[in-house]
PAZATI-346054 format. One record per atom (N, C-alpha, C, CB): residue in one letter; x, y, z. Coordinates in steps of 0.1 Angstrom, whole numbers, plus 2048, in hexadecimal, padded with zeros to 3 digits. Glycine has a CB too. Layout:
<pts>
aXYZ ...
</pts>
This chain:
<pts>
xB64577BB5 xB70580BB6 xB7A579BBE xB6C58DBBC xB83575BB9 xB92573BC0 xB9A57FBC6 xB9C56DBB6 xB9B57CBD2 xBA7586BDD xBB357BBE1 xB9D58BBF0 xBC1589BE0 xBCD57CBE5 xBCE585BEF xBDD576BDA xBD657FBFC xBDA583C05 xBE1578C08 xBD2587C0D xBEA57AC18 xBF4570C1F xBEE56EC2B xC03574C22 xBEF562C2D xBE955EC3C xBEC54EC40 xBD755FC3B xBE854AC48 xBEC53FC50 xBEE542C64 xBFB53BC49 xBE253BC68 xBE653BC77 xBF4540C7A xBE452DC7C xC0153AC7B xC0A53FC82 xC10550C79 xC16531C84 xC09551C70 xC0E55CC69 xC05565C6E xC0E55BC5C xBFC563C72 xBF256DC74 xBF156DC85 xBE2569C6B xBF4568C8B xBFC56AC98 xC09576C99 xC0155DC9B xC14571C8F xC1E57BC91 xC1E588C8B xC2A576C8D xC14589C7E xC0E59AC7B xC095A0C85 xC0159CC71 xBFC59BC8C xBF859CC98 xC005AACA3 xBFA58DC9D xC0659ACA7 xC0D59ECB5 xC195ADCB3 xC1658ECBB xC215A9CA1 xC285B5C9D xC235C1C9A xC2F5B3C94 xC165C2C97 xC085CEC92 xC085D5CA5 xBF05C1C8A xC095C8CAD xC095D2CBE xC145D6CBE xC065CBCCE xC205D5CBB xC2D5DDCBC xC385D1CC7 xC2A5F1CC6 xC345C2CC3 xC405BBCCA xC485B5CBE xC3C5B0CD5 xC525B5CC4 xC5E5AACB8 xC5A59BCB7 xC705A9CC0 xC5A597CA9 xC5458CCA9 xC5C585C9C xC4558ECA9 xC5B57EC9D xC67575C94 xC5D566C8D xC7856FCA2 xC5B568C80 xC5455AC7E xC5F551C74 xC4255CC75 xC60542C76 xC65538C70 xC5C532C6C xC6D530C75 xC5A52EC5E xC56526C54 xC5E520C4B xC4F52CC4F xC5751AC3E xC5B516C31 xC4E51EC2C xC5D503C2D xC57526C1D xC4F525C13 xC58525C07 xC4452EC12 xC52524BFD xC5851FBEF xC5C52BBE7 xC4D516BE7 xC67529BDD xC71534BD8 xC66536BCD xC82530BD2 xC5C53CBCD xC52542BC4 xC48550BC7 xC49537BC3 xC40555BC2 xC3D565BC3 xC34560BD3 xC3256FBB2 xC2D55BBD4 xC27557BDE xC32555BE9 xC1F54BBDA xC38550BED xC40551BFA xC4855FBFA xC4B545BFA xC4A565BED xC50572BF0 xC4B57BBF3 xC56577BE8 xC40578BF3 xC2F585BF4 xC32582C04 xC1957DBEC xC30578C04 xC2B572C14 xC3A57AC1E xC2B558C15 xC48574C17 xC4E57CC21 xC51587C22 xC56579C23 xC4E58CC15 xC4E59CC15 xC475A5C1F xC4959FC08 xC3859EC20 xC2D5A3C2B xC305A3C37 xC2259CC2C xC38599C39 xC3B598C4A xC4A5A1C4D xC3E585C50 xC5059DC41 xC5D5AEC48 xC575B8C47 xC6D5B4C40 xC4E5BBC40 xC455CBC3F xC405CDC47 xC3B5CFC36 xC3A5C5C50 xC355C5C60 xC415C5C68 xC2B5B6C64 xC4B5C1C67 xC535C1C73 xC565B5C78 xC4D5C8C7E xC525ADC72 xC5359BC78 xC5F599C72 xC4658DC71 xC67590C7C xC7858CC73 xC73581C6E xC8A589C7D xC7B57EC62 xC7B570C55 xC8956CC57 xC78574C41 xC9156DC5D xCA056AC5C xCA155FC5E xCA9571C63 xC9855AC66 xC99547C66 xC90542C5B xC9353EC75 xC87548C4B xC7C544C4A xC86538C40 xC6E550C45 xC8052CC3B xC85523C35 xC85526C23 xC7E518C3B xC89529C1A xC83529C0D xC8651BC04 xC89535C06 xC80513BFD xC80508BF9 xC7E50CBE9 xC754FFC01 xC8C504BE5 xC8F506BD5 xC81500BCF xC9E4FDBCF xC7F4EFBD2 xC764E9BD0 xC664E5BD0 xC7B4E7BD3 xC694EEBDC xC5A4E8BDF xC504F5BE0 xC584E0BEE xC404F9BDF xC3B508BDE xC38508BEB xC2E50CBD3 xC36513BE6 xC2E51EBF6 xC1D517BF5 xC2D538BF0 xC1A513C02 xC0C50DC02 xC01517C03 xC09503C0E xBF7516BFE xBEB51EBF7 xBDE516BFC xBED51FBE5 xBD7521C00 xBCE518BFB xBC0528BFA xBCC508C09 xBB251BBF5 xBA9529BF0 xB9F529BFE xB9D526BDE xB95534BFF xB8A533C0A xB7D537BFD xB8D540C1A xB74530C02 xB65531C00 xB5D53DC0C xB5F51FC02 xB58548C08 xB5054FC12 xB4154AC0D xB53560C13 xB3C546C1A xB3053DC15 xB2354AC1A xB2E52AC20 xB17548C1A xB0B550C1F xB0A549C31 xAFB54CC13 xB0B557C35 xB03557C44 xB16554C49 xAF2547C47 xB1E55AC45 xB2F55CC4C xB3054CC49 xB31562C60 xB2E541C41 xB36539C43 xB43533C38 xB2D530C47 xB4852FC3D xB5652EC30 xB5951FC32 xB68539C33 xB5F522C22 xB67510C1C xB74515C1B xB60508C09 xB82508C1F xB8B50DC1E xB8B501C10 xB9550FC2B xB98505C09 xB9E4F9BFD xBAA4FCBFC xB974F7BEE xBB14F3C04 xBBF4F4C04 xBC74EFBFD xBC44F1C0E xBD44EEBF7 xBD94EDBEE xBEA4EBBF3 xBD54F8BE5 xBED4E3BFA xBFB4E3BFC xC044D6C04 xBFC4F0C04 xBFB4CCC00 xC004BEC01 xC134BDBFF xBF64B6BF4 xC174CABF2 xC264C6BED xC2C4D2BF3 xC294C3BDB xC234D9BFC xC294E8BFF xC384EAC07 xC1D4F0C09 xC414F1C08 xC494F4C0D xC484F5C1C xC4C4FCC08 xC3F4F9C23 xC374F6C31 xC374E4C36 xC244FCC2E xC314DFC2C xC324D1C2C xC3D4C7C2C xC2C4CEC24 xC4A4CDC25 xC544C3C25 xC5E4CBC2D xC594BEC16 xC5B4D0C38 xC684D9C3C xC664D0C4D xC654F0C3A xC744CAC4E xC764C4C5C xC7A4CBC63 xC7D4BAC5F xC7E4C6C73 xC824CFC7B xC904CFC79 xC7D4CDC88 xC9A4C9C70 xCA64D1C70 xCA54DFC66 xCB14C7C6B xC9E4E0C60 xC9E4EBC5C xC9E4F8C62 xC974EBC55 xC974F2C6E xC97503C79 xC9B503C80 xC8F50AC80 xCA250EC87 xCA8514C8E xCA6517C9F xCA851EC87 xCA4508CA6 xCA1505CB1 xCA5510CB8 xCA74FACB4 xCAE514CBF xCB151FCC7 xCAB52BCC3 xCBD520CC8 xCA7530CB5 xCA1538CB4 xC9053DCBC xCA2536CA8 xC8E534CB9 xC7F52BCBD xC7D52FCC9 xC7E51BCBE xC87527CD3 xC8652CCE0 xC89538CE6 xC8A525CE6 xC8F542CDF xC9554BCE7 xC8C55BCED xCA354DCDF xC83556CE8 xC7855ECE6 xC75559CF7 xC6C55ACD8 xC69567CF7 xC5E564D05 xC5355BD04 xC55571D08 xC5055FCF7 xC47553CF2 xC4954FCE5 xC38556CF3 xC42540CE4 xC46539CD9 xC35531CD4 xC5452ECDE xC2E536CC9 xC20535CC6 xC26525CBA xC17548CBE xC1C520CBF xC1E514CB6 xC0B50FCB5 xC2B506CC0 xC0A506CA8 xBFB504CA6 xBFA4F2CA4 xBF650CC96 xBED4F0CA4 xBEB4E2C9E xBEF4E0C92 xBDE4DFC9D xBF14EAC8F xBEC4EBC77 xBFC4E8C7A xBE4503C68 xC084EBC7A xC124EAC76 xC154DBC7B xC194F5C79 xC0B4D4C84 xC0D4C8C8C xC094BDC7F xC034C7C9B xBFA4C3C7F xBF34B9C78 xBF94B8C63 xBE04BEC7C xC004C6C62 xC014C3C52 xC0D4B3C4E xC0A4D5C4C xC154B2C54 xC1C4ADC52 xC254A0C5F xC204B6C4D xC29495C61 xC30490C68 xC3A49AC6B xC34484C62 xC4649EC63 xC4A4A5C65 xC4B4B0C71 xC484A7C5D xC3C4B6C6D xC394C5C76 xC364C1C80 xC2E4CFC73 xC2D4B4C83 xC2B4AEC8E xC374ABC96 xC244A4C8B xC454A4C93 xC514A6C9A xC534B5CA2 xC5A4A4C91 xC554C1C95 xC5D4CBC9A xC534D1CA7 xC604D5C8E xC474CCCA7 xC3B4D3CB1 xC424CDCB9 xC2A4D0CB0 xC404C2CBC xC404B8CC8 xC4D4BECCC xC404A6CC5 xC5D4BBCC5 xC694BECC7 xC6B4CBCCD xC704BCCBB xC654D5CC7 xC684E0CD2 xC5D4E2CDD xC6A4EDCCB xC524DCCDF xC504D9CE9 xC564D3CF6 xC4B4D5CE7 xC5C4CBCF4 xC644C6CFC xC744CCCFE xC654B9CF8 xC794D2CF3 xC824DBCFD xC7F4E7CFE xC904DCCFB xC754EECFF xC6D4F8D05 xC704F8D12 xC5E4F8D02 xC724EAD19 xC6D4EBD27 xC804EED2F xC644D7D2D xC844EED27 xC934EED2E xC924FFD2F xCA34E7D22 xC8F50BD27 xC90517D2A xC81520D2E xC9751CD20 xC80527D31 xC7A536D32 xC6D539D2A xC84540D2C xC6F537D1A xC6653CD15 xC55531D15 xC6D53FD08 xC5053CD14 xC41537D17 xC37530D09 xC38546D1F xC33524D0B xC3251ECFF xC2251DCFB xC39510D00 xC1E524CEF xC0E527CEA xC06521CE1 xC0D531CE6 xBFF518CE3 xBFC50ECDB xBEE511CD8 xBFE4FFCE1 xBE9513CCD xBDE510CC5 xBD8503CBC xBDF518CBE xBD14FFCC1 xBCB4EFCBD xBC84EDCB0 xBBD4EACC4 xBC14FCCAA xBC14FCC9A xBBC4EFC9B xBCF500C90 xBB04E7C99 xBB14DBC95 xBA64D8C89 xBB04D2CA2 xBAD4D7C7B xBAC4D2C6E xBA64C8C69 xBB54D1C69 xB984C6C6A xB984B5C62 xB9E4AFC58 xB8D4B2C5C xB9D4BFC4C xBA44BDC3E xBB64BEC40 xB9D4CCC32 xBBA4BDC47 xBC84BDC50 xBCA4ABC55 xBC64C9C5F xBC44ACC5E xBC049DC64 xBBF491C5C xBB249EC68 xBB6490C51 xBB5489C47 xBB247BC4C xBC048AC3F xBA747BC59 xBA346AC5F xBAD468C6D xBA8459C51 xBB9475C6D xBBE46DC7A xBB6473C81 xBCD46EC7F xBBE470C92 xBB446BC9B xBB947DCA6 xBB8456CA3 xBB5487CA7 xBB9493CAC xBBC491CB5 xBB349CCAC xBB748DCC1 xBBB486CCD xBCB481CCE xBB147ACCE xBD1475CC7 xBDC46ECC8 xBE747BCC3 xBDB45FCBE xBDF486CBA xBEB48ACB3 xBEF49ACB8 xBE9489CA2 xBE449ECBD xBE34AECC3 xBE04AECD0 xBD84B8CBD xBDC4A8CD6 xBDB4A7CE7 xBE74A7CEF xBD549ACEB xBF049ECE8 xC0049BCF4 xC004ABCF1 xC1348ECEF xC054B1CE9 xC054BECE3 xC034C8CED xBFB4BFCD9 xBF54C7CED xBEF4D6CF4 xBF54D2D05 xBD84D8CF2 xBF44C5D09 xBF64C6D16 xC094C8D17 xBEE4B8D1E xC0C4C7D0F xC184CED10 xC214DFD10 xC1C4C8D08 xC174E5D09 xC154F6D0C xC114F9D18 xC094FCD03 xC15508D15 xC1250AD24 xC05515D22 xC20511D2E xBFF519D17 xBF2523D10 xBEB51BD08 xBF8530D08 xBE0516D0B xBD850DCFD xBCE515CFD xBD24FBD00 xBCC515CEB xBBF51ACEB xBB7513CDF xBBF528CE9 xBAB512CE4 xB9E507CDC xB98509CD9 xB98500CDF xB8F509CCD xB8150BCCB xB7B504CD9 xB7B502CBD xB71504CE0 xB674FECE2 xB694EDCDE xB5D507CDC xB634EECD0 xB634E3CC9 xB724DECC7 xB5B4E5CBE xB7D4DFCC9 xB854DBCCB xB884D1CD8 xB8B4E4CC9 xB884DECE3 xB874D9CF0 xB804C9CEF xB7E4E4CF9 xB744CDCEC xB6C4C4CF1 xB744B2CE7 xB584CBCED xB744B5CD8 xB7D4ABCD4 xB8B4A8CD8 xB7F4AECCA xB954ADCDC xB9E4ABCE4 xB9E4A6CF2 xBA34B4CE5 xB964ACCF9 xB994A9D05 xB894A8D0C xBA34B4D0A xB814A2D00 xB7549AD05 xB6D49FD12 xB7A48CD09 xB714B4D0F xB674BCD1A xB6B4C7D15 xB694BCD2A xB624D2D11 xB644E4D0E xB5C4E6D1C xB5B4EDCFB xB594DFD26 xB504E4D38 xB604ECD39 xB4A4D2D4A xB5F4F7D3E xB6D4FCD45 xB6F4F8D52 xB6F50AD46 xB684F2D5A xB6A4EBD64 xB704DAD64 xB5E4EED6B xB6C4D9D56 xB734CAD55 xB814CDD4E xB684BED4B xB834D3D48 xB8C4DBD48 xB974DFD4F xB894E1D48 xB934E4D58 xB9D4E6D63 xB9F4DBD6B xB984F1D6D xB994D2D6F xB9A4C4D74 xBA44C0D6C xB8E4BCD74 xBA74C3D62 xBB24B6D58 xBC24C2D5E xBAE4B6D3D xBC44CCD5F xBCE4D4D5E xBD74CFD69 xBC94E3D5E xBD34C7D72 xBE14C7D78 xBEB4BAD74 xBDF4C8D89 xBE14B0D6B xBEB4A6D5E xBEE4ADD57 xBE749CD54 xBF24B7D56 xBFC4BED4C xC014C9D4F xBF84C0D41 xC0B4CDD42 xC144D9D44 xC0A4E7D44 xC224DAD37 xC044E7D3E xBF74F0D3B xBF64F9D45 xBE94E9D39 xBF5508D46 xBF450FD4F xBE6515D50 xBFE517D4E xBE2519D42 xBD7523D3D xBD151CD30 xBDD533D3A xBC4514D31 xBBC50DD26 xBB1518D23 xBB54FED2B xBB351CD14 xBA7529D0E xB9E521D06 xBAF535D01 xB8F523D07 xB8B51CCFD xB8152ACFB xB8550CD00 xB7C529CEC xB74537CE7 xB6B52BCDF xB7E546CDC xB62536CDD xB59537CD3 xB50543CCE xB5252FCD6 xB41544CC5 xB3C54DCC4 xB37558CCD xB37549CC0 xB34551CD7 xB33553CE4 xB3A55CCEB xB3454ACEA xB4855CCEE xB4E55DCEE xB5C555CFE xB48568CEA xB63555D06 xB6F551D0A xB74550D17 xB77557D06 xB74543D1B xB7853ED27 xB8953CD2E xB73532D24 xB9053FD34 xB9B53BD35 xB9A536D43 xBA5545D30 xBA1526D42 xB9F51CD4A xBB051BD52 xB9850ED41 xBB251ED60 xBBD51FD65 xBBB513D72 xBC152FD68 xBC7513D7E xBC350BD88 xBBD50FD92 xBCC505D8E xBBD520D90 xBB9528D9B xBAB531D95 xBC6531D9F xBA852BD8A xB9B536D88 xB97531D76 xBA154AD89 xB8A537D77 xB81533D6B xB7E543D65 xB7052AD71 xB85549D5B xB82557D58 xB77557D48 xB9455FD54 xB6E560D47 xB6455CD3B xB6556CD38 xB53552D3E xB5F56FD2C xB61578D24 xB5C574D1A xB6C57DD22 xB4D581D15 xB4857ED0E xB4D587CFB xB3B57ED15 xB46579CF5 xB49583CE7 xB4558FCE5 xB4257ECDD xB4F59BCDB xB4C5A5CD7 xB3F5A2CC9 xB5A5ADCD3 xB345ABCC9 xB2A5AACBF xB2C5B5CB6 xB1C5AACC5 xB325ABCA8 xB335B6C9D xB2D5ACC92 xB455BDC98 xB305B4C83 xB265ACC79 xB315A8C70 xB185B5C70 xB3359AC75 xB3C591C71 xB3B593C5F xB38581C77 xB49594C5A xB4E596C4C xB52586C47 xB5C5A3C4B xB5E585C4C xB6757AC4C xB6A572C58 xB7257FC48 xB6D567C5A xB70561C66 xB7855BC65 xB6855AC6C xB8555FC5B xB8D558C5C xB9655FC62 xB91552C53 xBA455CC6B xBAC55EC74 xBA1562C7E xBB8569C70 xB9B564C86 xB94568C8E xB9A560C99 xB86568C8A xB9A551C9B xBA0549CA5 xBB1552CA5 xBA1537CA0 xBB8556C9C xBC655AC9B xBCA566CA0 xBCA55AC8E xBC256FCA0 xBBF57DCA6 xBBD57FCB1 xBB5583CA2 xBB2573CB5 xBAE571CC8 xBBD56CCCE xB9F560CCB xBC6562CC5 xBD2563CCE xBDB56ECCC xBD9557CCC xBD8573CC0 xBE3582CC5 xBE058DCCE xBE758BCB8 xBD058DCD7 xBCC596CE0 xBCE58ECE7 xBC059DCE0 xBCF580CE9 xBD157CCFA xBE257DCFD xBCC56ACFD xBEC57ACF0 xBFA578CEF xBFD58CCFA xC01574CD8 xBF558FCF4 xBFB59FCFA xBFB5A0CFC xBFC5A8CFC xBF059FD09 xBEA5A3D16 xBF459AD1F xBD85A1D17 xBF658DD1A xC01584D22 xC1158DD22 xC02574D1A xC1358FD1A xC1C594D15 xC205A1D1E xC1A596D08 xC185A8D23 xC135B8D26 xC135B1D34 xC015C0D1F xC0F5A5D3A xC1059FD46 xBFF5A6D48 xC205A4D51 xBF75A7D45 xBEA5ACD45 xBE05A0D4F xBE55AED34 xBDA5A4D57 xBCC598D5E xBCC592D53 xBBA59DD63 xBC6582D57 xBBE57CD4A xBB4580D44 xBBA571D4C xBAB585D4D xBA2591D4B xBA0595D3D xBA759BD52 xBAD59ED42 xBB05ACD36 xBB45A4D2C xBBE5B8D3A xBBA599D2C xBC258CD1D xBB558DD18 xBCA578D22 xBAB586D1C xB9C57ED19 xB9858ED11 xB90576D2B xB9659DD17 xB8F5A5D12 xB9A5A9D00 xB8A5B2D1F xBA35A7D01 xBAB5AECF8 xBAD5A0CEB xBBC5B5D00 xBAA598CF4 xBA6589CE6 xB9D589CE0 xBA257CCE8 xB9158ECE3 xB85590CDF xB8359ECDD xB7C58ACE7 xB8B5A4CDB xB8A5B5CD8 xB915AFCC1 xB9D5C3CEA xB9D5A8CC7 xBA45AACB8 xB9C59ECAE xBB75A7CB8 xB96595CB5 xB8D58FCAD xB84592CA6 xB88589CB2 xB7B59ACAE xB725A1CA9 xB775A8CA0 xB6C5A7CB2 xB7F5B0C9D xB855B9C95 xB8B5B1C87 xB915C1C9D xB8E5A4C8A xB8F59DC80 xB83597C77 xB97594C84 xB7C594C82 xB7258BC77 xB66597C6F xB6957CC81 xB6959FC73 xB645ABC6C xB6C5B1C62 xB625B5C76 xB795ACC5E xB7F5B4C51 xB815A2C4A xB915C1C53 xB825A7C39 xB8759FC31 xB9759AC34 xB855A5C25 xB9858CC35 xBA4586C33 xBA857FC41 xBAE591C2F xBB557BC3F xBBE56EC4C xBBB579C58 xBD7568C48 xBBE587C54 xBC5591C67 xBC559BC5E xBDB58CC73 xBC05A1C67 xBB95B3C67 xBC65B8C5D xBB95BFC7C xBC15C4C5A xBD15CDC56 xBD45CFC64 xBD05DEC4C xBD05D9C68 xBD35DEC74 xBC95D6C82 xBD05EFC71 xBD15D7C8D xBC95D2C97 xBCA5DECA3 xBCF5C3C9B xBBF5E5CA7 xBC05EFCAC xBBA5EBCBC xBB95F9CA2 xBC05EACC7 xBBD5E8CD4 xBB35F2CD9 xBC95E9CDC xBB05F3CE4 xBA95F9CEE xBB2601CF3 xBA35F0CF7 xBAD611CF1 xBB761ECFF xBBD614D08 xBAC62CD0C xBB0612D13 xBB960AD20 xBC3600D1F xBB1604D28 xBC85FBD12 xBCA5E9D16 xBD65EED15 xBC65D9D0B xBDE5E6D1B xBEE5E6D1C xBF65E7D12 xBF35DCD22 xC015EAD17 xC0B5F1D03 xC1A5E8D06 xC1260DD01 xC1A5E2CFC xC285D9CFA xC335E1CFE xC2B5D5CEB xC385D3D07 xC4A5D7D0A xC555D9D05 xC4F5D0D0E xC5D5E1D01 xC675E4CF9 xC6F5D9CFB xC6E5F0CFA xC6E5CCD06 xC795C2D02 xC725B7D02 xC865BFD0C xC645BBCFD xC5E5ACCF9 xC645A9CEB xC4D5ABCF9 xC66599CEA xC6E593CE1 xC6858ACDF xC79590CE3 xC5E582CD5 xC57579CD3 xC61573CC8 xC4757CCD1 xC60564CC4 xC6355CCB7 xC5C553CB2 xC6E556CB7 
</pts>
């Protein structure tokens, strides 16, 4: 049986975070075909602005299929080598847009698809640091992305340039040759890095200069595991957002995870919090 839906890490971050009730604004490319119109249609229906999104006469909207395997495990097969995502540089976007937000979520995947994306990462990294807004980096890191390079040379300057990283485990430990959260924290004062997250099944560590916070996984009967990493940053993005303990970030990450990898597809329909957790600001402004 074939299911279509829309998804992609930074897309399924800004449903997310707009499903809790903040303003959120996503820039992309996708291609002048039913597939990019689906895709942006979904995100103004949510509330996410597209007013910067890129549409490309030429090139498609990138696709790709998932395999659900026995015992929760999945195959991805991607499809978008000529995608509109892929040939879109950074003059195409709308720099100041980017920044003017509180926060600004950026991934590996948009690093590693292309030279290209790898610029605009890096580029607004670096003038991230001239204003305010707080910069959120997910490592997402891809073999089938990758293709033999070397993750280290190409996502590492990367993460230590954010000021929110978050890792598999097995990321950590490939990047930065330790998922110990105490070795961890030993690296944080070479860099801009404020708060290093690393998760797993297990469940979530958040590594700062002043403390080691852990939080364990919610136990449900995993459906799907995809967005599940994407979900955990839209419960930590909130609780930051909400100005919440790390604490409370770490329980509300692992509250919307769980909730994801228990339904079909990229991010929940709905993402429903906890009574107690904190309720978005009427002048939060994400992009």
């Amino acid at each position: 049986m074939l299911e279509k839906s829309t998804g992609g890490s930074e897309v399924n971050v800004a449903l997310g975070l707009a499903r809790l009730g903040h303003r959120v604004g996503w820039a992309g490319a996708v291609g002048d075909d039913p597939f990019g119109r689906e895709g942006v249609k979904l995100l103004r229906g949510a509330g996410v602005g597209v007013s910067r999104v890129v549409v490309s006469p030429s090139a498609p909207t990138g696709i790709y299929f998932k395999q659900l395997l026995a015992l929760s495990g999945l195959r991805n097969y991607p499809y978008r080598d000529t995608s509109a995502a892929r040939m879109m540089e950074a003059t195409d976007v709308d720099v100041d847009y980017l920044l003017s937000g509180r926060v600004l979520h950026l991934t590996g995947i948009t690093a590693s698809i292309s030279p290209s994306g790898h610029r605009l990462v890096r580029d607004l990294m670096t003038r991230s640091r001239s204003g305010p807004v707080h910069v959120s980096f997910d490592a997402n890191l891809r073999s089938n992305l990758l293709r033999g390079r070397d993750p280290v040379s190409l996502l590492a300057p990367l993460a230590r340039e954010a000021d929110t990283v978050f890792m598999s485990r097995t990321e950590a430990a490939s990047l930065f040759s330790t998922a110990d959260p105490e070795g961890l924290q030993s690296l944080l004062p070479q860099m801009r890095v404020t708060t290093m997250i690393t998760h797993d099944s297990q469940g979530a560590h958040a590594v700062t200069r002043d403390g080691i916070h852990w939080v364990a996984a919610r136990t449900v009967q995993p459906v799907d595991p995809t967005g599940a990493g994407d979900a955990f940053v839209v419960g930590y993005l909130h609780g930051l957002l909400a100005q919440a303990p790390i604490a409370v970030r770490l329980e509300l990450a692992e509250h919307c995870a769980a909730q994801t990898v228990s339904t079909r597809g990229d991010s929940a329909v709905t993402l429903a919090l906890p009574a107690e957790s904190p309720s978005s600001a009427d002048t939060v402004d994400e992009r």
